[in-house]
mmCIF file of the N, C-alpha and C atoms, coordinates in Angstrom:
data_MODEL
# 
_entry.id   MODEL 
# 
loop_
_atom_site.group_PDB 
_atom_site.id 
_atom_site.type_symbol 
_atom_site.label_atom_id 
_atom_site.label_alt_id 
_atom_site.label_comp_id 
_atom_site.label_asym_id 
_atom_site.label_entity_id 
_atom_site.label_seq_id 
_atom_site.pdbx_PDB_ins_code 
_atom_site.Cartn_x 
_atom_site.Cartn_y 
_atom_site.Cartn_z 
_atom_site.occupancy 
_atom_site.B_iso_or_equiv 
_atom_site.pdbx_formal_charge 
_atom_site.auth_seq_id 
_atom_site.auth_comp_id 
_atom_site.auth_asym_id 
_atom_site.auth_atom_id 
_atom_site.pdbx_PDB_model_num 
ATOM 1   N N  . UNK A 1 1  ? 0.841   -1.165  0.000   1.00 0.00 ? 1  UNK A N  1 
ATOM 2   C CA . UNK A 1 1  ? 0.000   0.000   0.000   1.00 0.00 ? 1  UNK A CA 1 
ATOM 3   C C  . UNK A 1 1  ? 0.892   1.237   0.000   1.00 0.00 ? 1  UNK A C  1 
ATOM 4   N N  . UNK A 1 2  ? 0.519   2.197   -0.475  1.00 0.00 ? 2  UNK A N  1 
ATOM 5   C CA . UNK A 1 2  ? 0.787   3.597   -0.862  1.00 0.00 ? 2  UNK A CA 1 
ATOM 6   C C  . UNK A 1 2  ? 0.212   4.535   -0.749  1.00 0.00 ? 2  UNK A C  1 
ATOM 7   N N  . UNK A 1 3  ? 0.423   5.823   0.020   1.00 0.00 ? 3  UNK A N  1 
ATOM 8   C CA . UNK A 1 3  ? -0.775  6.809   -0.061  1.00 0.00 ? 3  UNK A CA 1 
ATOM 9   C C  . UNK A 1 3  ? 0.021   8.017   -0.561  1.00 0.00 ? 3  UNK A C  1 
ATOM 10  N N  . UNK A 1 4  ? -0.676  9.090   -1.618  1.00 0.00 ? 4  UNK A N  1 
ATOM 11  C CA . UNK A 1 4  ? 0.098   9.945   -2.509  1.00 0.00 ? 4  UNK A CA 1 
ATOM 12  C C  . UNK A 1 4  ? -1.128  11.385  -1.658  1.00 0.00 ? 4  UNK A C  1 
ATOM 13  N N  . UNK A 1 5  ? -0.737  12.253  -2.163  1.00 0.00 ? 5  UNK A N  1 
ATOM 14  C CA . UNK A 1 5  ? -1.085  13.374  -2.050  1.00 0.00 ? 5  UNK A CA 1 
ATOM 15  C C  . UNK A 1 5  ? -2.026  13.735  -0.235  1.00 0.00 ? 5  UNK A C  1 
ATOM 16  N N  . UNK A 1 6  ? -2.713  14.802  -0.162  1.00 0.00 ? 6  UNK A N  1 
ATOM 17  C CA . UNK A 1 6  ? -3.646  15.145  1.259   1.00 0.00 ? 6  UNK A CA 1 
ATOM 18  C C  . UNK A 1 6  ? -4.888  15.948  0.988   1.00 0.00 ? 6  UNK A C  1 
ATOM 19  N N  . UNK A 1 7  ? -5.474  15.532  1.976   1.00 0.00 ? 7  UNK A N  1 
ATOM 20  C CA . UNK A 1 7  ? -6.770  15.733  1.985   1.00 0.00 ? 7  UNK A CA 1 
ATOM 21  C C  . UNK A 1 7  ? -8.073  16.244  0.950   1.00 0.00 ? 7  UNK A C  1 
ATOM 22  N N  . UNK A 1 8  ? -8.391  16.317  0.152   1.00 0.00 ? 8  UNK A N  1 
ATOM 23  C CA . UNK A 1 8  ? -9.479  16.077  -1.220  1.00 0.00 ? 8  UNK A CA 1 
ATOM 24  C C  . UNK A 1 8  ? -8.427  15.620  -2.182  1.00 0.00 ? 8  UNK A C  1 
ATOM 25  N N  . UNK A 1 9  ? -7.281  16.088  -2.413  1.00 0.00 ? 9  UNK A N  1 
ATOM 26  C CA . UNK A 1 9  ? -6.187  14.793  -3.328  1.00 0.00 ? 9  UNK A CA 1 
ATOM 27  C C  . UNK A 1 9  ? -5.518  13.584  -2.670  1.00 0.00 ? 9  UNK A C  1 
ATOM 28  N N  . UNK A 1 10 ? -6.083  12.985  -1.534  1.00 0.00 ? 10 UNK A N  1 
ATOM 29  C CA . UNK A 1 10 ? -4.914  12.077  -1.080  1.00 0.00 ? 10 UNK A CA 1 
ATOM 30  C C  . UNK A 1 10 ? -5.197  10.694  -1.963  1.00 0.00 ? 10 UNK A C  1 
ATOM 31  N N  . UNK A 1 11 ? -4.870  9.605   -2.376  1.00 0.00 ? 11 UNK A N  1 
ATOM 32  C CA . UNK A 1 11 ? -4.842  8.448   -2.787  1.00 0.00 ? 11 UNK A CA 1 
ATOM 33  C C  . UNK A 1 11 ? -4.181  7.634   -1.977  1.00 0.00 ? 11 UNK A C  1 
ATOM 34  N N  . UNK A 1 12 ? -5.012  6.258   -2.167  1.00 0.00 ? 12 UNK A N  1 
ATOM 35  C CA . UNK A 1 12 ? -4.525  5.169   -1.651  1.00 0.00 ? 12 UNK A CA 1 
ATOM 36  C C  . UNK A 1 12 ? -4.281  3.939   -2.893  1.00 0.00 ? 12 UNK A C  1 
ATOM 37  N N  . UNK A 1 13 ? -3.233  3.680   -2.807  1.00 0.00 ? 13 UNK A N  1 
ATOM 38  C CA . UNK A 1 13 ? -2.633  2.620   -3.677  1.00 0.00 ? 13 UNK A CA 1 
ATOM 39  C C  . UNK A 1 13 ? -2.478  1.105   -3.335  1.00 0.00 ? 13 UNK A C  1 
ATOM 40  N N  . UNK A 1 14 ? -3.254  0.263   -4.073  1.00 0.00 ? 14 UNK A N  1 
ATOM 41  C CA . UNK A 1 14 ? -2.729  -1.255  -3.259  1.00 0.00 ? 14 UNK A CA 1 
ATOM 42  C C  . UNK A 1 14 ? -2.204  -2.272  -4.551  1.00 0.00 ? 14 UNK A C  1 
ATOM 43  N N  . UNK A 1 15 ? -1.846  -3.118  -4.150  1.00 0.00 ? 15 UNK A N  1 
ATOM 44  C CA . UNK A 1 15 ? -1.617  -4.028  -5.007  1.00 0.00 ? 15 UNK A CA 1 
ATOM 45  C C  . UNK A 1 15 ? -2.142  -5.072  -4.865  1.00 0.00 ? 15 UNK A C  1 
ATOM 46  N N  . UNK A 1 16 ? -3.048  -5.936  -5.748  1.00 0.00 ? 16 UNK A N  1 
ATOM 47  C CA . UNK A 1 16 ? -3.864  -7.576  -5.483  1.00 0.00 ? 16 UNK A CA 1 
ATOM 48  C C  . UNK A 1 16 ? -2.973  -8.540  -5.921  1.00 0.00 ? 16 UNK A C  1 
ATOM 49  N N  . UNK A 1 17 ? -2.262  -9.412  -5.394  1.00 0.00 ? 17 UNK A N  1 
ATOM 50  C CA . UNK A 1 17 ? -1.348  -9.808  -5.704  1.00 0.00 ? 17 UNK A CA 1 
ATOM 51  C C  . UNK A 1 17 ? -1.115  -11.024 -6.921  1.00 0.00 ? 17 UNK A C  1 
ATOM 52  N N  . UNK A 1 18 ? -2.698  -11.960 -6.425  1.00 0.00 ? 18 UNK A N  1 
ATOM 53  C CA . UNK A 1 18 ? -3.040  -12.722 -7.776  1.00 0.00 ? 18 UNK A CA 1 
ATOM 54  C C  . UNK A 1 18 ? -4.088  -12.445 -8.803  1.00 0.00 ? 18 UNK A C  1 
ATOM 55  N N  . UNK A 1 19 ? -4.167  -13.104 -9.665  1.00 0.00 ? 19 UNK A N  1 
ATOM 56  C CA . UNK A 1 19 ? -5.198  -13.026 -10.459 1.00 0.00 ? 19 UNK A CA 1 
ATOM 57  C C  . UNK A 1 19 ? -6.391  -12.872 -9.654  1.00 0.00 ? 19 UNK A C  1 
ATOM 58  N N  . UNK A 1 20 ? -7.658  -12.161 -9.964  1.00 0.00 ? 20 UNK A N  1 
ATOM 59  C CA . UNK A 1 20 ? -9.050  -12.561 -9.699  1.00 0.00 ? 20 UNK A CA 1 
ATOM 60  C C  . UNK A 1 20 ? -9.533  -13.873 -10.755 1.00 0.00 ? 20 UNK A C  1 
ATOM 61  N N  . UNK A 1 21 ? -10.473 -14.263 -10.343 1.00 0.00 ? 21 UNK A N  1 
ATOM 62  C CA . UNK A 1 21 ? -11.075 -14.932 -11.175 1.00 0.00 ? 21 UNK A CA 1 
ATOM 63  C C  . UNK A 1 21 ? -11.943 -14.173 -12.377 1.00 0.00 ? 21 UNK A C  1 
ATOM 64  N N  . UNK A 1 22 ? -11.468 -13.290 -12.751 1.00 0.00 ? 22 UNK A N  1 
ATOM 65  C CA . UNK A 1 22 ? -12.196 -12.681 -13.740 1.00 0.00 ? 22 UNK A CA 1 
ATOM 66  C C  . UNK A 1 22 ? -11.605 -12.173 -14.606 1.00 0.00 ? 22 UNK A C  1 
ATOM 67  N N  . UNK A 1 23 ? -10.134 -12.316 -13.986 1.00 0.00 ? 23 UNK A N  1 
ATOM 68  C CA . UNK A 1 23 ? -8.970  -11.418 -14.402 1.00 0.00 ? 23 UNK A CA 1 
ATOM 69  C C  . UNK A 1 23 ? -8.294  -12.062 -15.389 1.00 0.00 ? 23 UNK A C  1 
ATOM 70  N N  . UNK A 1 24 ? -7.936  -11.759 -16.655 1.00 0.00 ? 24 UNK A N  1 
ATOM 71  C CA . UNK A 1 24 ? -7.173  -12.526 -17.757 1.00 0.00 ? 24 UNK A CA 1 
ATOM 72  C C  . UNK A 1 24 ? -5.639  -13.518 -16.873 1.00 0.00 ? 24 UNK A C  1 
ATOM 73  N N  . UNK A 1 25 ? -5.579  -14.438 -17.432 1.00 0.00 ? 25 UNK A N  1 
ATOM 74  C CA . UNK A 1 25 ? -4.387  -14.967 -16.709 1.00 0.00 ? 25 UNK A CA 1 
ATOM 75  C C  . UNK A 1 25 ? -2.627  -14.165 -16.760 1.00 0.00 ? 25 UNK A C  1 
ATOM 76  N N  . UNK A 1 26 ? -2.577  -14.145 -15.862 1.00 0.00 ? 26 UNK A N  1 
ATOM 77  C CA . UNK A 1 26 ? -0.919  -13.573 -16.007 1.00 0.00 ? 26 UNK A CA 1 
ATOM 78  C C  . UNK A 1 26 ? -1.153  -11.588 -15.594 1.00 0.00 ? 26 UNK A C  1 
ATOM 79  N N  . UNK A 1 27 ? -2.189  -11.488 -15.511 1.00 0.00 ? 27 UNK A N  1 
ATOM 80  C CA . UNK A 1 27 ? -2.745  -10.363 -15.156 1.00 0.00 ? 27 UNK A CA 1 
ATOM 81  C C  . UNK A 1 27 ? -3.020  -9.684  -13.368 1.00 0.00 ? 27 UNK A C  1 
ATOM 82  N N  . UNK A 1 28 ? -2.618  -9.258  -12.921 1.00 0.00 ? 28 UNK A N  1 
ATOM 83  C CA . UNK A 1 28 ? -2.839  -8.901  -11.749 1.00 0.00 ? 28 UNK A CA 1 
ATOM 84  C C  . UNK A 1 28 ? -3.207  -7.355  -11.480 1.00 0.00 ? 28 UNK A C  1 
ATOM 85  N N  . UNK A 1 29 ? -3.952  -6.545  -10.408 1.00 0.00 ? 29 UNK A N  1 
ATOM 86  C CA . UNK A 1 29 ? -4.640  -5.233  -10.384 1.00 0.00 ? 29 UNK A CA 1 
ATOM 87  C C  . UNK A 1 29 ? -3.641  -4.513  -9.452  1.00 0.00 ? 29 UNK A C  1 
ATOM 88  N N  . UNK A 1 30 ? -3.910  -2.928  -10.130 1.00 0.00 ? 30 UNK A N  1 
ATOM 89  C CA . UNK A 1 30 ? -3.159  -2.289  -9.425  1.00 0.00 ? 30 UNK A CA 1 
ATOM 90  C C  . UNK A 1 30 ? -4.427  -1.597  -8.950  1.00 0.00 ? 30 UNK A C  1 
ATOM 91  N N  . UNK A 1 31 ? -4.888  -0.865  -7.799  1.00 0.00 ? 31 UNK A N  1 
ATOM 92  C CA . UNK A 1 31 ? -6.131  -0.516  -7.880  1.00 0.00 ? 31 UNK A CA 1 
ATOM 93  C C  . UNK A 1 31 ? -5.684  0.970   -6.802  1.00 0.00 ? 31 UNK A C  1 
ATOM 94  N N  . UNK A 1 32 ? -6.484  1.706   -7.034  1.00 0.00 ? 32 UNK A N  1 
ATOM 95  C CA . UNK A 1 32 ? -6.704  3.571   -6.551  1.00 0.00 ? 32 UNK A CA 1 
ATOM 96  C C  . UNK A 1 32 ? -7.481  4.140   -5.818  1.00 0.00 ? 32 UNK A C  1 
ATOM 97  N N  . UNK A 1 33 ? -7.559  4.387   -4.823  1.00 0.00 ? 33 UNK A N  1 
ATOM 98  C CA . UNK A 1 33 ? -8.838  4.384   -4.165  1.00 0.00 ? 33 UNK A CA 1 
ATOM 99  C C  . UNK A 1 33 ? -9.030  5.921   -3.490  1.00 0.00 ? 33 UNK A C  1 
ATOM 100 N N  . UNK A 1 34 ? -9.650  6.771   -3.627  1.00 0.00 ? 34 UNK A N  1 
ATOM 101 C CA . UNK A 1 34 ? -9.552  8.363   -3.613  1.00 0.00 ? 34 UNK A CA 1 
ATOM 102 C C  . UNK A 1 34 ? -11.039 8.636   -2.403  1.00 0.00 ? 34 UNK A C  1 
ATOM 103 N N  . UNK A 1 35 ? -10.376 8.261   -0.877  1.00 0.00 ? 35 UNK A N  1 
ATOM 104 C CA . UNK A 1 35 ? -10.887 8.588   0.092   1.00 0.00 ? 35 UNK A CA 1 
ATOM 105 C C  . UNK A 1 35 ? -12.063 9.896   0.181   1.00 0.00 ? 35 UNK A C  1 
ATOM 106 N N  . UNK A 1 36 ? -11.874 11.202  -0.171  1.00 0.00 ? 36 UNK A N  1 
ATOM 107 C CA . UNK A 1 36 ? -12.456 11.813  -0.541  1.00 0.00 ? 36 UNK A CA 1 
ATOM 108 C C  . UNK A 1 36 ? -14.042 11.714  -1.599  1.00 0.00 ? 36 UNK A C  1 
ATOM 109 N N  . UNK A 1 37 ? -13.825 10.949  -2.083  1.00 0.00 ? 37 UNK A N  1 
ATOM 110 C CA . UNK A 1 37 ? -15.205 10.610  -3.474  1.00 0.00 ? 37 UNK A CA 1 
ATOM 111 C C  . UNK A 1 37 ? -15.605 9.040   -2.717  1.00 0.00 ? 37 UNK A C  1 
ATOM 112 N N  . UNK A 1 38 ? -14.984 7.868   -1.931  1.00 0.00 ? 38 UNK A N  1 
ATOM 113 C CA . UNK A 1 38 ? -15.096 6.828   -2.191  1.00 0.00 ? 38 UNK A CA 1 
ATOM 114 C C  . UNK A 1 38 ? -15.378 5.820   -3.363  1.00 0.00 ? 38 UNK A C  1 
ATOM 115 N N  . UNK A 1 39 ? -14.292 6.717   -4.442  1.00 0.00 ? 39 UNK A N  1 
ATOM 116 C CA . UNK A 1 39 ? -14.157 5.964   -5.647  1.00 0.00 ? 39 UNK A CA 1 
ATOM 117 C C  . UNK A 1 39 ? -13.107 5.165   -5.880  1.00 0.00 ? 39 UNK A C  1 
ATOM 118 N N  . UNK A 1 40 ? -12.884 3.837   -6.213  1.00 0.00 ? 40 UNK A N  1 
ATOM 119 C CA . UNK A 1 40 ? -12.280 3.249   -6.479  1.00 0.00 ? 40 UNK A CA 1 
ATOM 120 C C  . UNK A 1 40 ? -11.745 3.083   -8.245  1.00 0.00 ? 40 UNK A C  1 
ATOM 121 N N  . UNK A 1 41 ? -10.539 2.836   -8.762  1.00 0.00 ? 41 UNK A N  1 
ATOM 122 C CA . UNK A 1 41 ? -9.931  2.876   -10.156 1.00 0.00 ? 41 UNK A CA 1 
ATOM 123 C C  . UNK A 1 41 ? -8.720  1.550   -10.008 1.00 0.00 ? 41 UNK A C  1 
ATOM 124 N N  . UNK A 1 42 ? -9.201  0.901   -11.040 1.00 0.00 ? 42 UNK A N  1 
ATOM 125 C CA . UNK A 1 42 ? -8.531  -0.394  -11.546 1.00 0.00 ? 42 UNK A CA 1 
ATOM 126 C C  . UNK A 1 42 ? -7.969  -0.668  -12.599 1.00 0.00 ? 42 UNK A C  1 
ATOM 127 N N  . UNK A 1 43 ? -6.525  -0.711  -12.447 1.00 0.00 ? 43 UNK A N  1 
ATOM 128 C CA . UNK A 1 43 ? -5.844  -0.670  -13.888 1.00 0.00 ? 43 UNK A CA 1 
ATOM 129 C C  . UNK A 1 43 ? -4.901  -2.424  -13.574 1.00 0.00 ? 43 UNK A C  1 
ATOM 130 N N  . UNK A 1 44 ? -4.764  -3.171  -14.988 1.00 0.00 ? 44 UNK A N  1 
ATOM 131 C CA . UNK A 1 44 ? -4.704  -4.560  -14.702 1.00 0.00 ? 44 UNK A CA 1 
ATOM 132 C C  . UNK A 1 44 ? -3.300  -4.065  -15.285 1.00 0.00 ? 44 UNK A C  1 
ATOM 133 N N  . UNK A 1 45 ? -2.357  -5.178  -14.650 1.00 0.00 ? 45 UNK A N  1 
ATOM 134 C CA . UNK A 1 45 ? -0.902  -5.382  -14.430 1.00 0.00 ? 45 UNK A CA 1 
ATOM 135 C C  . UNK A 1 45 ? -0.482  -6.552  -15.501 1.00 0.00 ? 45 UNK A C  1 
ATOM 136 N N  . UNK A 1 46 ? 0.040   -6.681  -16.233 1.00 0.00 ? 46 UNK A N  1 
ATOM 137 C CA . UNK A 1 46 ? 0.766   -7.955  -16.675 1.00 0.00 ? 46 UNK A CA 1 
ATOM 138 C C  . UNK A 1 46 ? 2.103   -8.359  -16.247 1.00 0.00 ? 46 UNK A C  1 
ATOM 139 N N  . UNK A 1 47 ? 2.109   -9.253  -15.576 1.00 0.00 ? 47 UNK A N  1 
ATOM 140 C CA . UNK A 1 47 ? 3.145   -10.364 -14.859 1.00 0.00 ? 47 UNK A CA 1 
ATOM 141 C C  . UNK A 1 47 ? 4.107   -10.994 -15.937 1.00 0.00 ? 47 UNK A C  1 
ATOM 142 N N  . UNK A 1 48 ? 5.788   -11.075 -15.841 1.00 0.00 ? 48 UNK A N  1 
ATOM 143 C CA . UNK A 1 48 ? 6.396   -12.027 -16.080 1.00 0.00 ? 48 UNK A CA 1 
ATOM 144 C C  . UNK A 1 48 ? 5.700   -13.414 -16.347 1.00 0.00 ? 48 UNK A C  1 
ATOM 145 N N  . UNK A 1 49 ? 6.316   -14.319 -16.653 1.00 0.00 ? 49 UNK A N  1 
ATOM 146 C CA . UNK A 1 49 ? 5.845   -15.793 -16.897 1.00 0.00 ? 49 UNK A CA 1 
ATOM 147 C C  . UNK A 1 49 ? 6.532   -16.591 -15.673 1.00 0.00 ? 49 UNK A C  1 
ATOM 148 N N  . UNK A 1 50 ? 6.106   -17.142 -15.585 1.00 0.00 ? 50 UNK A N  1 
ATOM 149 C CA . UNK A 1 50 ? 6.502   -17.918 -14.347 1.00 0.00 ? 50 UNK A CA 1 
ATOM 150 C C  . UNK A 1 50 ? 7.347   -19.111 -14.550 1.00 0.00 ? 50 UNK A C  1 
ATOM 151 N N  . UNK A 1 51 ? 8.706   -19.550 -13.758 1.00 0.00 ? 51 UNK A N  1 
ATOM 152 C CA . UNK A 1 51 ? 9.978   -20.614 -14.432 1.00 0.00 ? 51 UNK A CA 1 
ATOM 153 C C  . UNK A 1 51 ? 8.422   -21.663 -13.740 1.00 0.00 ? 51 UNK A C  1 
ATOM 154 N N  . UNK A 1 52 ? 8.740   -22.912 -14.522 1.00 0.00 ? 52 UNK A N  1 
ATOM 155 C CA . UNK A 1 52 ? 8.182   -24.252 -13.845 1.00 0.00 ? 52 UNK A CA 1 
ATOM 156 C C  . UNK A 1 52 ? 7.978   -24.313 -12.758 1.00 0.00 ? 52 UNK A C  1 
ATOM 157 N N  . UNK A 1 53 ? 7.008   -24.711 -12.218 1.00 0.00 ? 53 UNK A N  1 
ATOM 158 C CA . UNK A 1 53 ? 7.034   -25.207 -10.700 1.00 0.00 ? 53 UNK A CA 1 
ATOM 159 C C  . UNK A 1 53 ? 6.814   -23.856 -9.950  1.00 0.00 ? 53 UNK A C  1 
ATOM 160 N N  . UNK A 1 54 ? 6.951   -22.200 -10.225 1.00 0.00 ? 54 UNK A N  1 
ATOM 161 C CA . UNK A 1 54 ? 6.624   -21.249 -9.532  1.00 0.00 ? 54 UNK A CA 1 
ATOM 162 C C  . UNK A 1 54 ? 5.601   -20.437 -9.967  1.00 0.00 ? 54 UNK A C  1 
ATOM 163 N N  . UNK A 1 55 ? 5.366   -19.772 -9.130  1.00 0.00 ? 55 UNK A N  1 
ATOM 164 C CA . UNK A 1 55 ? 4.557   -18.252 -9.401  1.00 0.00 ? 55 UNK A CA 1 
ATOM 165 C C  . UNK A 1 55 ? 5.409   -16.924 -9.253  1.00 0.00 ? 55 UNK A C  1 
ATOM 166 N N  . UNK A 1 56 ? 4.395   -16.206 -9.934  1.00 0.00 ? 56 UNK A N  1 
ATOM 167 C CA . UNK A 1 56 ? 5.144   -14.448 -9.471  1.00 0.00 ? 56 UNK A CA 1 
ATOM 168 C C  . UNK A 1 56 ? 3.767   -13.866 -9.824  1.00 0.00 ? 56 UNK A C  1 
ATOM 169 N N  . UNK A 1 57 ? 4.095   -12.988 -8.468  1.00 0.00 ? 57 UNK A N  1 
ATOM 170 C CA . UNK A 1 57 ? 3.047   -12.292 -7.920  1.00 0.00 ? 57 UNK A CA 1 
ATOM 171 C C  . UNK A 1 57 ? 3.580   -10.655 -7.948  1.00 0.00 ? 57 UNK A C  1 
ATOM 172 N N  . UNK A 1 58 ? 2.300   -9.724  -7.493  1.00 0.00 ? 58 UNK A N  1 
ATOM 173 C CA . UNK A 1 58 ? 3.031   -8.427  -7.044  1.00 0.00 ? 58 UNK A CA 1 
ATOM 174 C C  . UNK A 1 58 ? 2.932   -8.022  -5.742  1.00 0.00 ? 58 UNK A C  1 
ATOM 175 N N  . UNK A 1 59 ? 3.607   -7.686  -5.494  1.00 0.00 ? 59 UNK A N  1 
ATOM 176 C CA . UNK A 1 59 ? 3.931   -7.497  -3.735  1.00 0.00 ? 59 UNK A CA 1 
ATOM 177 C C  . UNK A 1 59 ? 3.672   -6.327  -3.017  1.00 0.00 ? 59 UNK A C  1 
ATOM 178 N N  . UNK A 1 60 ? 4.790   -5.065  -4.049  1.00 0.00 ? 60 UNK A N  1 
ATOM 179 C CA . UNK A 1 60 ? 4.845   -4.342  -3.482  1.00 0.00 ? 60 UNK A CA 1 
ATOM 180 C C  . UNK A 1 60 ? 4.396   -2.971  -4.075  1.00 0.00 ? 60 UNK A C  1 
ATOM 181 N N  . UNK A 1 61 ? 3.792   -1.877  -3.577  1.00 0.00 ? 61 UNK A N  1 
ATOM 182 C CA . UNK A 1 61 ? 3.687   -0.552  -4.271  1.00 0.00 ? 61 UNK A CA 1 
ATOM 183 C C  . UNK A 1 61 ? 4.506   0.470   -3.659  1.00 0.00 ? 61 UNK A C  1 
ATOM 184 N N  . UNK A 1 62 ? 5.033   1.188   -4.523  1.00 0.00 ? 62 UNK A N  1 
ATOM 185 C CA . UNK A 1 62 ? 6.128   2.540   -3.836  1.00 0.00 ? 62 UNK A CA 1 
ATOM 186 C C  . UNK A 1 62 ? 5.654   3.302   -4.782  1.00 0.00 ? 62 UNK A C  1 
ATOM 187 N N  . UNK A 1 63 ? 5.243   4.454   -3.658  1.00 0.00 ? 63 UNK A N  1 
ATOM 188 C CA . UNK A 1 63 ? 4.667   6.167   -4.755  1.00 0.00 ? 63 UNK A CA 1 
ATOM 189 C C  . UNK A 1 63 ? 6.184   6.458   -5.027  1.00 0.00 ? 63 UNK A C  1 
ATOM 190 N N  . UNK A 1 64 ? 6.635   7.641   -5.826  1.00 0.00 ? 64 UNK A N  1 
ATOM 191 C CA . UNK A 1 64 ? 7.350   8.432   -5.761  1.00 0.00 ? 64 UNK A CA 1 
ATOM 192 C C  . UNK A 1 64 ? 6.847   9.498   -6.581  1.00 0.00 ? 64 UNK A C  1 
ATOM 193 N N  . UNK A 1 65 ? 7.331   10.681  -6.173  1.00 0.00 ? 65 UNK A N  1 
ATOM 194 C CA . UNK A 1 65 ? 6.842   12.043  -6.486  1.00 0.00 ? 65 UNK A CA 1 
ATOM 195 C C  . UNK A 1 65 ? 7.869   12.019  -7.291  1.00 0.00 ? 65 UNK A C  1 
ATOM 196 N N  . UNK A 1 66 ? 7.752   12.966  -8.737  1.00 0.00 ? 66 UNK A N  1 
ATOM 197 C CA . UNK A 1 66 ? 7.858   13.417  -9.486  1.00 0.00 ? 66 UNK A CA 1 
ATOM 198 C C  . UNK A 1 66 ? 8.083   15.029  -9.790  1.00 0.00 ? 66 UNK A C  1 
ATOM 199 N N  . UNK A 1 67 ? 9.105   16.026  -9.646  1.00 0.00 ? 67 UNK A N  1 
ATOM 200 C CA . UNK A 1 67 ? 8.821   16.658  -9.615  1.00 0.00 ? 67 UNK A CA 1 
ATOM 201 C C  . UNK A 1 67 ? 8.036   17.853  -10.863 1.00 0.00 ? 67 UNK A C  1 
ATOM 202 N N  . UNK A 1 68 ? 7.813   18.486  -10.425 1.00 0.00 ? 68 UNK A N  1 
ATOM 203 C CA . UNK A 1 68 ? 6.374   19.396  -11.801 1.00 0.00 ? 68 UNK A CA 1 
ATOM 204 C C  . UNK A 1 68 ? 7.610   20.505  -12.147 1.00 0.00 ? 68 UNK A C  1 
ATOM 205 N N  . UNK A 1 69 ? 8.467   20.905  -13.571 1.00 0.00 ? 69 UNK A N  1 
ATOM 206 C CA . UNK A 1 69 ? 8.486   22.127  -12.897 1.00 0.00 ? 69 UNK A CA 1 
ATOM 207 C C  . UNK A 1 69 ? 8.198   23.225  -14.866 1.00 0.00 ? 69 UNK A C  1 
# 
């Protein structure tokens, strides 16, 4: 999880780590969630392939700011 900006801009960032069942295979969600509106935004991830015998998943989210100038 990740949280970007404050108060009417703050965001929350998560990562779902496997597929849903709805979700194309090899696909995983990055999803947005904007406390302020209680709107949620879902953008799907495509995953590496996996060696034999494993998985790969996503774990982790890190914001970083960017600066504007």
């Amino acid at each position: 999880m990740a949280v970007t900006g404050a108060g009417a801009g703050e965001q929350v960032w998560v990562a779902i780590q496997r597929e849903l069942r709805t979700d194309p295979a090899g696909t995983v969600r990055l999803g947005r969630y904007t406390p302020s509106t209680g709107a949620w935004a879902w953008l799907g991830y495509p995953l590496d392939a996996a060696p034999a015998g494993a998985w790969i998943g996503l774990s982790e989210v890190v914001a970083v700011e960017v600066p504007r100038g």
